[in-house]
ROVO-105828 format. One record per residue (C-alpha): x, y, z. Coordinates in pm, 1 decimal. Layout:
! residues N
ATOM          X          Y          Z
ATOM          X          Y          Z
...
END
This chain:
! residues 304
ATOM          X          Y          Z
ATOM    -1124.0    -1239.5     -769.7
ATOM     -992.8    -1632.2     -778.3
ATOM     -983.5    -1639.9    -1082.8
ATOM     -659.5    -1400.6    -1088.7
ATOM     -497.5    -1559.4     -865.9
ATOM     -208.4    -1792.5     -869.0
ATOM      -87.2    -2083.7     -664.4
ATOM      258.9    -1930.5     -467.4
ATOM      386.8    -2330.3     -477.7
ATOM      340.8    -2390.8     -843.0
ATOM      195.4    -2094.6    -1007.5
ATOM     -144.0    -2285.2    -1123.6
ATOM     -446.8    -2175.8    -1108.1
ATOM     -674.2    -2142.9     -801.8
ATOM     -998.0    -2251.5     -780.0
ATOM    -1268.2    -2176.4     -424.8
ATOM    -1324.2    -2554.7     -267.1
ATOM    -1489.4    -2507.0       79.2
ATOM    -1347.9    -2281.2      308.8
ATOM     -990.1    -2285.7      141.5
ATOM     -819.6    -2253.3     -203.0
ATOM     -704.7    -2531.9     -373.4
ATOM     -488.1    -2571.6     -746.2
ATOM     -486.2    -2905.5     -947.4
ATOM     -215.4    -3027.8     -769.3
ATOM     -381.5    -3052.4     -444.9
ATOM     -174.0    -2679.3     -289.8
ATOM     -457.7    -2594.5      -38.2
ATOM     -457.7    -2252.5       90.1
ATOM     -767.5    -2207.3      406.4
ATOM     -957.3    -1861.0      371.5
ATOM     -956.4    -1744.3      759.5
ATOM    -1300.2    -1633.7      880.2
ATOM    -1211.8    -1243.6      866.6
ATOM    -1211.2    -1316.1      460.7
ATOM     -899.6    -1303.4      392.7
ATOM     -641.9    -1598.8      250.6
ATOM     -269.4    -1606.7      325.4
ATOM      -62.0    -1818.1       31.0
ATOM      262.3    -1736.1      218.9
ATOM      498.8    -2041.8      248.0
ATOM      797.0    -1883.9      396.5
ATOM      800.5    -1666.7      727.7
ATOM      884.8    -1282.2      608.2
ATOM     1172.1    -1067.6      797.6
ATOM     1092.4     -945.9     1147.3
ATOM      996.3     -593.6     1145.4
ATOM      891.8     -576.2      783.4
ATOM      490.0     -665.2      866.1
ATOM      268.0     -444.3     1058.2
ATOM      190.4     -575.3     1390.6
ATOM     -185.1     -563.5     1540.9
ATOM      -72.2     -216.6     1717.6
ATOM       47.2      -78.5     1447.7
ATOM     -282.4     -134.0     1208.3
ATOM     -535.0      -36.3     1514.3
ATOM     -353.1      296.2     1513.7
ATOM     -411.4      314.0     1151.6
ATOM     -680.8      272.9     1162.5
ATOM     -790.3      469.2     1415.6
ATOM     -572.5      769.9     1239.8
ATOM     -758.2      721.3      919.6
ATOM    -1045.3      637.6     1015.4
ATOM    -1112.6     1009.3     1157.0
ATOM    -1058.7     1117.7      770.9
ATOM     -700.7     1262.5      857.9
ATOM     -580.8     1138.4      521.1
ATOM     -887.5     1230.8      288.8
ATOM     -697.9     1492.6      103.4
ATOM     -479.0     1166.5       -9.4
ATOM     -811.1      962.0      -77.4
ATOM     -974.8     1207.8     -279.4
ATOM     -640.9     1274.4     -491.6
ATOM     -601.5      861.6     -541.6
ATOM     -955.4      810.0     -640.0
ATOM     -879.7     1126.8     -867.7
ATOM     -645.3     1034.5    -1020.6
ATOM     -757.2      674.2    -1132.4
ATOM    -1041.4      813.1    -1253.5
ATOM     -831.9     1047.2    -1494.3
ATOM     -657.9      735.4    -1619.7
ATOM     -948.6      548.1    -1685.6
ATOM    -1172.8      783.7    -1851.4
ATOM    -1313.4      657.0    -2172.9
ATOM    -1077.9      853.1    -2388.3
ATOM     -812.2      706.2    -2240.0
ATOM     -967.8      316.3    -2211.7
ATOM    -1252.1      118.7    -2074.6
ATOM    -1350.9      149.1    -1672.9
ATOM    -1104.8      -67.9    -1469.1
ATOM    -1204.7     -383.1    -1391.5
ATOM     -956.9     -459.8    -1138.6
ATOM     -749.3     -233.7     -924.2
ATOM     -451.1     -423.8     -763.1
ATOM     -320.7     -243.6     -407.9
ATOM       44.7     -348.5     -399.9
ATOM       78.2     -263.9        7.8
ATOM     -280.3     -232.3       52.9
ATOM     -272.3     -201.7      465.4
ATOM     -629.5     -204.8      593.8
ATOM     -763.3     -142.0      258.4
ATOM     -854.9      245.8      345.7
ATOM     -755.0      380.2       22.6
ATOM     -844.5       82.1     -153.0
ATOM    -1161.3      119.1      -62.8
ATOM    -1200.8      517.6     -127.3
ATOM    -1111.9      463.6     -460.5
ATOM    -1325.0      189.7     -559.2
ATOM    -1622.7      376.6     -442.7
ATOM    -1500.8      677.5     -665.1
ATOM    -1491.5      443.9     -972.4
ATOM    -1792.1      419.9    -1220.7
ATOM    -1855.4       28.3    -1272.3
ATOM    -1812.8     -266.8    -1081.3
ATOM    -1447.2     -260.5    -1037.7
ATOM    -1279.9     -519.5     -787.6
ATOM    -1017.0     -471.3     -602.0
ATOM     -722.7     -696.6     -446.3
ATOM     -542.8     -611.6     -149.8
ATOM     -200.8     -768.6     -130.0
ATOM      -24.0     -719.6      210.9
ATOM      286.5     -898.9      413.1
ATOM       73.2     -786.2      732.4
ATOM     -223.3    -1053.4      809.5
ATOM     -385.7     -819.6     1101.4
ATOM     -364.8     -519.7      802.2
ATOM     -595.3     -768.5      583.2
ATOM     -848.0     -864.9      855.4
ATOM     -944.9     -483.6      808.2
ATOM     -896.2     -496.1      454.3
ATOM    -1161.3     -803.0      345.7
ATOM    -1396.3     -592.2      541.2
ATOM    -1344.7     -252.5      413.7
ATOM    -1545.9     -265.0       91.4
ATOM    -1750.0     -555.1      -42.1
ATOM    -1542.7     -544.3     -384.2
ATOM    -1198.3     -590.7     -193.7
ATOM    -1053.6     -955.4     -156.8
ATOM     -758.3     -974.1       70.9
ATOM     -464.4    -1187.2       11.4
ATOM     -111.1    -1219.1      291.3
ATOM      149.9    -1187.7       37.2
ATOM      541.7    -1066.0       37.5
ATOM      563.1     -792.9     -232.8
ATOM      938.5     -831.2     -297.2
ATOM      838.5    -1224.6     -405.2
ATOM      664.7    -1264.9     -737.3
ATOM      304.2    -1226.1     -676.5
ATOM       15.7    -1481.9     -695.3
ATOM     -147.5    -1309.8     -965.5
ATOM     -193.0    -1378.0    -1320.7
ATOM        8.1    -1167.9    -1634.9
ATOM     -194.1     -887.9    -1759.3
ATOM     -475.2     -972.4    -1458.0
ATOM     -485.7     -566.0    -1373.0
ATOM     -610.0     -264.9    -1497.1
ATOM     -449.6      -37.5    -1220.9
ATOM     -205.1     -114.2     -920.1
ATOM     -212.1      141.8     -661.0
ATOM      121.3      162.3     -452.6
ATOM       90.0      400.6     -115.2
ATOM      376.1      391.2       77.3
ATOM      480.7       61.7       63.4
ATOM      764.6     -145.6     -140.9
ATOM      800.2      -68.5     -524.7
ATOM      846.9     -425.0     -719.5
ATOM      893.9     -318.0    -1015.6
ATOM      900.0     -576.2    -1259.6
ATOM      563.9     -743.5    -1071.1
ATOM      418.2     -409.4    -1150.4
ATOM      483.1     -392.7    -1514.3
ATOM      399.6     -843.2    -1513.7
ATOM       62.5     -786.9    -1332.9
ATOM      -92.6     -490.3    -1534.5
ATOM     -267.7     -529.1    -1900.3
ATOM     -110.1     -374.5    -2171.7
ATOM      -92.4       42.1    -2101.8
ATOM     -217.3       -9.2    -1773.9
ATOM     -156.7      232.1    -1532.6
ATOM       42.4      250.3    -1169.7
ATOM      -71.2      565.0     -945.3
ATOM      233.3      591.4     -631.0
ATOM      160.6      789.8     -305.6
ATOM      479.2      927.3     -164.6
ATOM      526.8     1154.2      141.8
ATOM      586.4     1540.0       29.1
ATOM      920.8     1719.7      106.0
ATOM      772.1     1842.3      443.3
ATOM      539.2     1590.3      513.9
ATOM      529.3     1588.9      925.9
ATOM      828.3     1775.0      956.1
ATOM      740.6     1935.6     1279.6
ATOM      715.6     1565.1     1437.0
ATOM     1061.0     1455.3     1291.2
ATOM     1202.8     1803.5     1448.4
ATOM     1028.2     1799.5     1781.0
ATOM     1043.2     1407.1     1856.0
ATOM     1303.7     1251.9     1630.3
ATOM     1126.9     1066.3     1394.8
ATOM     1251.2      895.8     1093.3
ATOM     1308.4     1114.2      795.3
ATOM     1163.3      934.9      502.9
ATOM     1089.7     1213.6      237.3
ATOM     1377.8     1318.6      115.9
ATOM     1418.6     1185.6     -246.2
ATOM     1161.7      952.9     -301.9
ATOM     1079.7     1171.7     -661.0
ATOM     1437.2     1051.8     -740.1
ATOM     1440.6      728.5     -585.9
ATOM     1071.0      670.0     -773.9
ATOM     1221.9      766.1    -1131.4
ATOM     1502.3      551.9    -1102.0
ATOM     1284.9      225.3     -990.3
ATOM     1016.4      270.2    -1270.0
ATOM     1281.2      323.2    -1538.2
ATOM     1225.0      114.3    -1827.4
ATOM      913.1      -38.1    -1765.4
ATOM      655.1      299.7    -1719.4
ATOM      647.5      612.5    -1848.3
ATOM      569.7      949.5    -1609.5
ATOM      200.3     1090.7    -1682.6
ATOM      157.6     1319.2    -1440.6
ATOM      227.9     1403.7    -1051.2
ATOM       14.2     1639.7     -869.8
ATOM       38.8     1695.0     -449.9
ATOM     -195.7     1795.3     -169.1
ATOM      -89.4     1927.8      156.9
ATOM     -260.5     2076.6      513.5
ATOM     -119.7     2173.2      841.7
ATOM     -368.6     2089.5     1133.1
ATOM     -364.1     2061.6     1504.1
ATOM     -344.9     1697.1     1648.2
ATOM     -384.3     1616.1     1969.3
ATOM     -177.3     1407.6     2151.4
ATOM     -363.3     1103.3     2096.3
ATOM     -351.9     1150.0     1722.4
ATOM       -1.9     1210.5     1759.7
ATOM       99.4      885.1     1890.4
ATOM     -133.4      720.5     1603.5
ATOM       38.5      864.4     1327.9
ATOM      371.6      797.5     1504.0
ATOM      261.7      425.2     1604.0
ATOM      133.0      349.2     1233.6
ATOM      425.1      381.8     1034.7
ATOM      757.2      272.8     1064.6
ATOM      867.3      472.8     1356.1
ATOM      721.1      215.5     1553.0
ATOM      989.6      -26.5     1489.0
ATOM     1193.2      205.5     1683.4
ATOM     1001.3      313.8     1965.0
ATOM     1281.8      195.6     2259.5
ATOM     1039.7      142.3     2495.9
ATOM     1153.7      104.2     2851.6
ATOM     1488.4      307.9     2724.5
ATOM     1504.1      631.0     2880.5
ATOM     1456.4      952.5     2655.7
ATOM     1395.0      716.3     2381.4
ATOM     1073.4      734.2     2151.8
ATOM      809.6      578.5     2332.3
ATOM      917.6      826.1     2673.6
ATOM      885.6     1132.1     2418.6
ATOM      571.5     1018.0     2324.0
ATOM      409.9      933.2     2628.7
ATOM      503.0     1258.7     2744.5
ATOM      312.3     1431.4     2501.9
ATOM       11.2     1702.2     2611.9
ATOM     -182.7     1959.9     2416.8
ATOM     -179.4     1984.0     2083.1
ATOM      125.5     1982.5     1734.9
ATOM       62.6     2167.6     1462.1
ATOM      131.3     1866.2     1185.4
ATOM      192.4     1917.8      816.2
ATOM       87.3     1620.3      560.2
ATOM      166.1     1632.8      243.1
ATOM      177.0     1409.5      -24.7
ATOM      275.9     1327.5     -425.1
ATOM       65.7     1077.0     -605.9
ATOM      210.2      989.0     -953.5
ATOM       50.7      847.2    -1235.8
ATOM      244.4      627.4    -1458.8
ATOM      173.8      394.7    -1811.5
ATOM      304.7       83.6    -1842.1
ATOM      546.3       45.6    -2125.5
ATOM      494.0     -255.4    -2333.1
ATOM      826.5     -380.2    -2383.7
ATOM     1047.8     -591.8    -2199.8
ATOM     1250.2     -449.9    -2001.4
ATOM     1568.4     -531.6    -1813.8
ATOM     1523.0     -679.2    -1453.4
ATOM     1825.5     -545.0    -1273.9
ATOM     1581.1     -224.0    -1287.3
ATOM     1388.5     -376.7     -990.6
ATOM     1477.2     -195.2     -679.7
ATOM     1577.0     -303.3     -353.9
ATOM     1641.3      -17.6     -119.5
ATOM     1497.7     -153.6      218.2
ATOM     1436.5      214.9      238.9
ATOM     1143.7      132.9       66.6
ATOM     1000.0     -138.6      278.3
ATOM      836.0       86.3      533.3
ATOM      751.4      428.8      426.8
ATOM      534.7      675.7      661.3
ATOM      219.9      509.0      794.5
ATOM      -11.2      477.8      504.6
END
């Protein structure tokens, strides 16, 4: 896995000395004792990394195999892109948002051969989870709107699930007609819970907003969906809440705000999840860089 990655101070090569990672000119980066390594030099925006709260909901939530619809369709359709006919097995899948690693981690076990993957997330308690989630992951604290640590062409696959779209690190990271598989919430995906307690309405056009970003750089495959309705309980409630980026706004203390709403929760909701995962070919051209999108819209979609 070092041997992708890139010094953030002067784009060198890494190399493992010790406990740390170190380039030729001496830009030592520790590895922390969960596994992962941060090679962050510049504090990120306050409410743009998961907090600790945030991830143990996650999870929590994911953990009781809420989301496996989603994991199966991932690891699905990576393996579609990969088959022989279409190239060699992938030797390294890149998570651009990777979170605790959960889906990182499904689809590497659905992959024939010894594919690696590389979590890259802004949160640090999100990668403690993640360097433990499969032995093939390695974890690295990284800003995706910054260019990434990670060598040209290093990737056979970047996976993207709800979490910012960097375009033009995308197209720089992955080999020639490598492919990028997005996860985006579904038109109704927990529509009950934005009707009953407020929530933030992130679903409405992402397909668009998707189209627009990639433009230049990949060309559309295919896009296929899952969806289920199921009864939470009101634990599970607050965990889906609580993991995504509702819980920037919870208001707690404020009366009839977010956090009251959900505290008063009993029984059970009826939730709908649905989901869009689509697979796209890198295009190998250059292409123009004002394409690169940066809606903070997409810096916190729905708790993946």
């Amino acid at each position: 896995m070092v041997e992708v990655l890139r010094c953030s101070v002067c784009s060198a090569p890494l190399s493992p000395s010790e406990r740390s990672l170190r380039c030729v000119r001496r830009h030592t980066f520790d590895v922390a004792k969960q596994g992962y390594v941060n090679l962050l030099h510049a504090k990120v925006d306050a409410g743009t990394a998961d907090t600790g709260e945030m991830v143990a909901a996650r999870a929590e939530f994911l953990g009781a195999g809420h989301y496996a619809p989603l994991v199966r369709l991932l690891a699905e359709s990576v393996r579609a892109s990969t088959r022989p006919e279409s190239g060699p097995a992938p030797s390294l899948i890149v998570d651009a948002g990777a979170g605790t690693g959960h889906y990182l981690a499904g689809v590497l076990d659905a992959c024939d051969g010894d594919a690696h993957g590389l979590a890259l997330d802004v949160s640090a308690p999100a990668l403690r989870r993640a360097a433990a989630a499969h032995p093939r992951i390695g974890a690295v604290v990284w800003n995706l709107w910054q260019p990434w640590p990670v060598a040209d062409g290093a990737a056979d696959v970047v996976l993207n699930v709800f979490a910012p779209r960097n375009a033009a690190e995308f197209h720089r990271v992955l080999r020639p007609g490598g492919t990028l598989v997005v996860a985006t919430p579904g038109a109704r995906h927990l529509h009950q819970l934005v009707e009953r307690l407020g929530l933030l309405d992130i679903s409405g056009g992402k397909a668009g907003q998707l189209s627009e970003t990639l433009t230049g750089r990949f060309t559309h495959v295919d896009t296929r969906s899952t969806s289920r309705t199921e009864p939470l309980d009101a634990d599970d409630v607050r965990r889906i809440v609580l993991m995504g980026p509702n819980a920037h706004h919870l208001q707690r203390g404020v009366p009839g705000g977010l956090g009251e709403r959900l505290d008063a929760l009993q029984g059970t909701v009826e939730v709908t999840t649905e989901f869009d995962v689509s697979v796209f070919r890198r295009v190998d051209t250059e292409a123009n860089e004002s394409n690169v999108s940066n809606d903070a819209d997409e810096l916190t979609e729905d708790g993946g």
